[in-house]
FIKOL-942084 format. One line per field, with one value per residue (C-alpha): residue number from 1; residue in three letters; z, x, y. Coordinates in pm, whole numbers, m for minus. Layout:
FIKOL-942084
n: NUM	... $
res: ala	... $
Z: Z	... $
X: X	... $
Y: Y	... $
END
This chain:
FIKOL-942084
n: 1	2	3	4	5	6	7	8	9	10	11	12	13	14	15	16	17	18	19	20	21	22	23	24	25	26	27	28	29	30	31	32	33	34	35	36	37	38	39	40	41	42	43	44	45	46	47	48	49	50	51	52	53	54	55	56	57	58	59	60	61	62	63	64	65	66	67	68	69	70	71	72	73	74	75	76	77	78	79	80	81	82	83	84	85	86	87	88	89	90	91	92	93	94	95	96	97	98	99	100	101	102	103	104	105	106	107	108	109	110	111	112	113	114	115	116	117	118	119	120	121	122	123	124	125	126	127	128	129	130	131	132	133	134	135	136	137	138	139	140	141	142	143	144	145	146	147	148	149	150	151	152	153	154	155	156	157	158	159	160	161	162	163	164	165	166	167	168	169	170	171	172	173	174	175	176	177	178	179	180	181	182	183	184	185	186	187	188	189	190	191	192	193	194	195	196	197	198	199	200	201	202	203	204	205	206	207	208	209	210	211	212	213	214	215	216	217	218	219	220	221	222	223	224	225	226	227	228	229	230	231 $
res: unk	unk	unk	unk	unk	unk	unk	unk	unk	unk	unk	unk	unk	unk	unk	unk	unk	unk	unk	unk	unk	unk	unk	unk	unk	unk	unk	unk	unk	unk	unk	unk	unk	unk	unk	unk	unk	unk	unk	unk	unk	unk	unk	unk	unk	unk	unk	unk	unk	unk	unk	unk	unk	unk	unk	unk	unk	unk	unk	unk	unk	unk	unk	unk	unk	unk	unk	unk	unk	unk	unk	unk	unk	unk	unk	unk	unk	unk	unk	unk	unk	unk	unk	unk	unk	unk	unk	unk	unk	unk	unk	unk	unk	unk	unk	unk	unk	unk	unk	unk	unk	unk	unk	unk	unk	unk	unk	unk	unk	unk	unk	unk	unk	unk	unk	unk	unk	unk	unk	unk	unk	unk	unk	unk	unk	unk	unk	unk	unk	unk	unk	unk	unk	unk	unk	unk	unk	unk	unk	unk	unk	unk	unk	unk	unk	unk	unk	unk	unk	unk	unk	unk	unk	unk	unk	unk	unk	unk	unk	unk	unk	unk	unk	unk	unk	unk	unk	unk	unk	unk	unk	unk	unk	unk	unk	unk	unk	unk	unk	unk	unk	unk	unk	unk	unk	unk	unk	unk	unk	unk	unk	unk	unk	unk	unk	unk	unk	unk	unk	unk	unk	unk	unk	unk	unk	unk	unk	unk	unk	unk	unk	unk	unk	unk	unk	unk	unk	unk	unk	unk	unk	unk	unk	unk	unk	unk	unk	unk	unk	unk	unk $
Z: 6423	6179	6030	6085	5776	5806	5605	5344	5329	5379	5096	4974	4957	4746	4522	4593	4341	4115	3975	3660	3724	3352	3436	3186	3028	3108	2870	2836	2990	3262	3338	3661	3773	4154	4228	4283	4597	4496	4824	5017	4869	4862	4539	4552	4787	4470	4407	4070	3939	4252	3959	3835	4034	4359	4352	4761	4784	4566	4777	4470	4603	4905	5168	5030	4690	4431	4196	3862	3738	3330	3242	2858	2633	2324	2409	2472	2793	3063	3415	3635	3981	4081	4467	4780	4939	5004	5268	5181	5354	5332	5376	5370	5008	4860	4900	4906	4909	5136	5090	5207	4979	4684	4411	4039	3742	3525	3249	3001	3189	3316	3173	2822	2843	2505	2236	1909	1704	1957	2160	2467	2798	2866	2659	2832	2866	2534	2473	2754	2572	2266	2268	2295	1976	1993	1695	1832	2108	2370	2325	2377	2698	2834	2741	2933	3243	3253	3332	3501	3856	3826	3880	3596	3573	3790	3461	3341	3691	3819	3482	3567	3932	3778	3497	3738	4045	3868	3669	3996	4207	3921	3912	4281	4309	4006	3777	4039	3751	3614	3917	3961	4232	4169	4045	3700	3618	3608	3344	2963	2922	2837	2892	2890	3118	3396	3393	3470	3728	3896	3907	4029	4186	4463	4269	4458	4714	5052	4868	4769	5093	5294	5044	5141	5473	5483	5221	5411	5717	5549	5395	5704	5733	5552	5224	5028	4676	4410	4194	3888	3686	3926	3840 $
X: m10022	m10146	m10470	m10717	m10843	m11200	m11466	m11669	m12024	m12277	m12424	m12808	m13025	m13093	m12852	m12480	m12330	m12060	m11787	m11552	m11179	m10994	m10645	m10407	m10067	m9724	m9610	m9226	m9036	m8881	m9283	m9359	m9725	m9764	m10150	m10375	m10209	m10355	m10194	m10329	m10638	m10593	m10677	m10571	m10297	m10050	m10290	m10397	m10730	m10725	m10892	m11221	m11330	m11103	m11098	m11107	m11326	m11629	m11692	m11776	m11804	m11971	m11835	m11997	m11929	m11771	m11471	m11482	m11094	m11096	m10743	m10667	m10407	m10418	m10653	m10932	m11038	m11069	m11241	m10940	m11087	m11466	m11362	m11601	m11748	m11533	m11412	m11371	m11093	m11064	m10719	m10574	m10525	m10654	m10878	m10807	m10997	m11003	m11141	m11097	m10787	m10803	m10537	m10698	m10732	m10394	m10485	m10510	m10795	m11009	m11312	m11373	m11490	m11480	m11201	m11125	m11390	m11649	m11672	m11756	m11850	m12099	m12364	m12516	m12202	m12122	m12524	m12407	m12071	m12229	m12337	m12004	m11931	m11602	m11526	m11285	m11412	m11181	m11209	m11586	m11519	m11266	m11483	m11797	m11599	m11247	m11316	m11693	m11756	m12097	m12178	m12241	m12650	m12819	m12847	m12493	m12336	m12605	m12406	m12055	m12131	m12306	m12012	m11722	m11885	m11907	m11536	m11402	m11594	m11429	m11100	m11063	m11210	m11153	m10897	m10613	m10384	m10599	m10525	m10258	m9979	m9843	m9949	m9740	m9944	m10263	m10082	m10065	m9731	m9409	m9109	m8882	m9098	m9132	m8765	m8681	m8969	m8804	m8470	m8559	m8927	m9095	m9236	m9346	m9629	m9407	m9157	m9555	m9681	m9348	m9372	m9701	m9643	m9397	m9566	m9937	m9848	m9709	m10098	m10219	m9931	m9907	m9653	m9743	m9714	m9904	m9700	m9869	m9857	m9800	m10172 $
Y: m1202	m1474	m1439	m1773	m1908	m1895	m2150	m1978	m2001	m2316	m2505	m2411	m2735	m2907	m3129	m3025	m2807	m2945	m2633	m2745	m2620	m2683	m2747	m2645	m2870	m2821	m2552	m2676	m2915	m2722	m2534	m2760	m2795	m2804	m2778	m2969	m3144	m3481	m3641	m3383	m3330	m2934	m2630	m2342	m2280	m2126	m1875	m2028	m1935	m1643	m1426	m1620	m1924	m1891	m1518	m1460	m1166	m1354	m1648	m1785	m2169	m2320	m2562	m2906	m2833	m3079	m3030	m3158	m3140	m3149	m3239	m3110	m3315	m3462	m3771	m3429	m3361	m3632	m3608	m3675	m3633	m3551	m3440	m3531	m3247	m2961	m2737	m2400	m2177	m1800	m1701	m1356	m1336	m1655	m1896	m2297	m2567	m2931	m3210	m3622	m3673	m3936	m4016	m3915	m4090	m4130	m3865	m4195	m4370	m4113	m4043	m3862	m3497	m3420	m3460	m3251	m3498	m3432	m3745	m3783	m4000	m3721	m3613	m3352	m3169	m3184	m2998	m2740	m2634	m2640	m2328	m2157	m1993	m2116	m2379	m2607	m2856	m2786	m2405	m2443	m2665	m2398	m2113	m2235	m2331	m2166	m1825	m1894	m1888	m2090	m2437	m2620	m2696	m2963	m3214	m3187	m3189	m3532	m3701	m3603	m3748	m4090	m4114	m4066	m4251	m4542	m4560	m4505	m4770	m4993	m4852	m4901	m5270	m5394	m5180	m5014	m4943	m4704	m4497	m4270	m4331	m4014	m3632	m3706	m3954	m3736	m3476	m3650	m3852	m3582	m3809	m3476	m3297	m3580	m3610	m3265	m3241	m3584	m3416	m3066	m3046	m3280	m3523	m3833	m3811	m3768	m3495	m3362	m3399	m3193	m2946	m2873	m2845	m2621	m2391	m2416	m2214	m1940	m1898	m1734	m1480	m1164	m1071	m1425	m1414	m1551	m1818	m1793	m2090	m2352	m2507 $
END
C-alpha cells in the first residue's frame, strides 16, 4: 500500500518566508549532481539535506515558502534561482518540495552573494553572515545557512526578493542568454565534468524530466534509499 504524500503545514502571515539552501560543487568529474530538478521545479526528492533543512520529521518549512539557491564556485556565491511559492510534500522518509518550474540563472550571470573579497549584490546579507566567526566569506555564508533550518530575517530575505526579481524580469525580457537551458549551466563551467555527465547521466531537460518520473513514484513506497550526494 503506498503512502500519500501529504502537504506540510500553512504559511503564518505576514511577509512569506524566504529559506537559503547552499548547494555544493561537483567534487570530481565523474561526482554527478542530480537535484534540484530545474525542469521540474522539484528539492528534495534524493534525500539531500534530509538531515537539517528537509529533515521530514521537523516540518521545518511551510507551503508558500521561497527558496533562495546559493550556488558556490569560484566567481563566490551567486543566487541561481529565488523559487515562487512552494508546495511542501511529506513523504514516507523525506520531504520534497514543488513549485511552478523556472530554468535558473547560468551560475556566471546570476546574482553575487558574496565572493572571497567580500563583494556582494546584497548588502544586508553580507551584515547577517557577518557575524559568523568563520574567516573566509563563503565559510561564513555556509555557516549561517547550510546547516540552519530558519528563514533568513525579514530585511535580508525583502533584498534577496527585490535583487533577484528584478535580474530576472531582465533576463527574461531583455537578456535570455543569461538563462540557463539546461541544469549544467547553473553549476560553474568544468569542461571534464560536463562531458562525463553528457555521456553517462540524463543531462538535457527531457532525459531530466523521464528520470524524474520514473524515480517520483517510488517516493511514496516503502525501502527508498537516500542517495547522498546527488544535490
Amino acid at each position: 500500500m503506498h503512502h500519500r504524500p501529504t502537504p506540510t503545514r500553512a504559511p503564518a502571515k505576514g511577509p512569506l518566508p524566504v529559506f537559503l539552501v547552499c548547494l555544493r560543487q561537483p567534487r570530481s568529474k565523474t561526482d554527478y549532481r542530480e537535484d534540484p530538478y530545474w525542469e521540474l521545479g522539484s528539492f528534495g526528492c534524493t534525500g539531500c539535506h534530509a538531515t537539517n533543512l528537509l529533515h521530514p520529521g521537523s516540518n521545518h518549512i511551510p507551503g508558500g515558502a521561497r527558496l533562495a539557491f546559493a550556488q558556490g564556485g569560484p566567481s563566490g556565491s551567486r543566487l541561481v534561482l529565488l523559487t515562487p511559492p512552494v508546495r511542501v510534500l511529506a513523504h514516507e522518509d523525506r520531504v520534497e518540495v514543488r513549485w511552478n518550474a523556472r530554468m535558473p540563472f547560468k551560475y556566471a550571470a546570476a546574482p553575487l552573494l558574496i565572493d572571497a573579497a567580500g563583494n556582494t549584490a546584497c548588502p544586508k546579507l553580507k551584515s547577517f553572515i557577518s557575524e559568523s566567526r568563520s574567516t573566509l566569506w563563503r565559510h561564513k555564508l555556509s555557516s549561517k545557512c547550510r546547516s540552519k533550518a530558519n528563514p533568513l530575517p525579514d530585511d535580508v530575505a525583502a533584498e534577496l526578493v527585490a535583487v533577484f526579481d528584478r535580474a530576472y524580469s531582465r533576463a527574461s525580457t531583455n537578456k535570455p542568454g543569461q538563462l540557463a537551458g539546461t541544469y549544467l549551466d547553473a553549476i560553474p563551467r568544468w569542461p571534464a565534468w560536463e562531458r562525463w555527465t553528457r555521456a553517462h547521466e540524463p543531462s538535457t531537460p527531457a532525459a531530466r524530466r523521464a528520470a524524474y518520473k520514473t524515480q517520483y513514484p517510488r517516493l511514496k513506497g516503502n525501502g527508498f534509499q537516500c542517495s547522498r550526494g546527488r544535490c
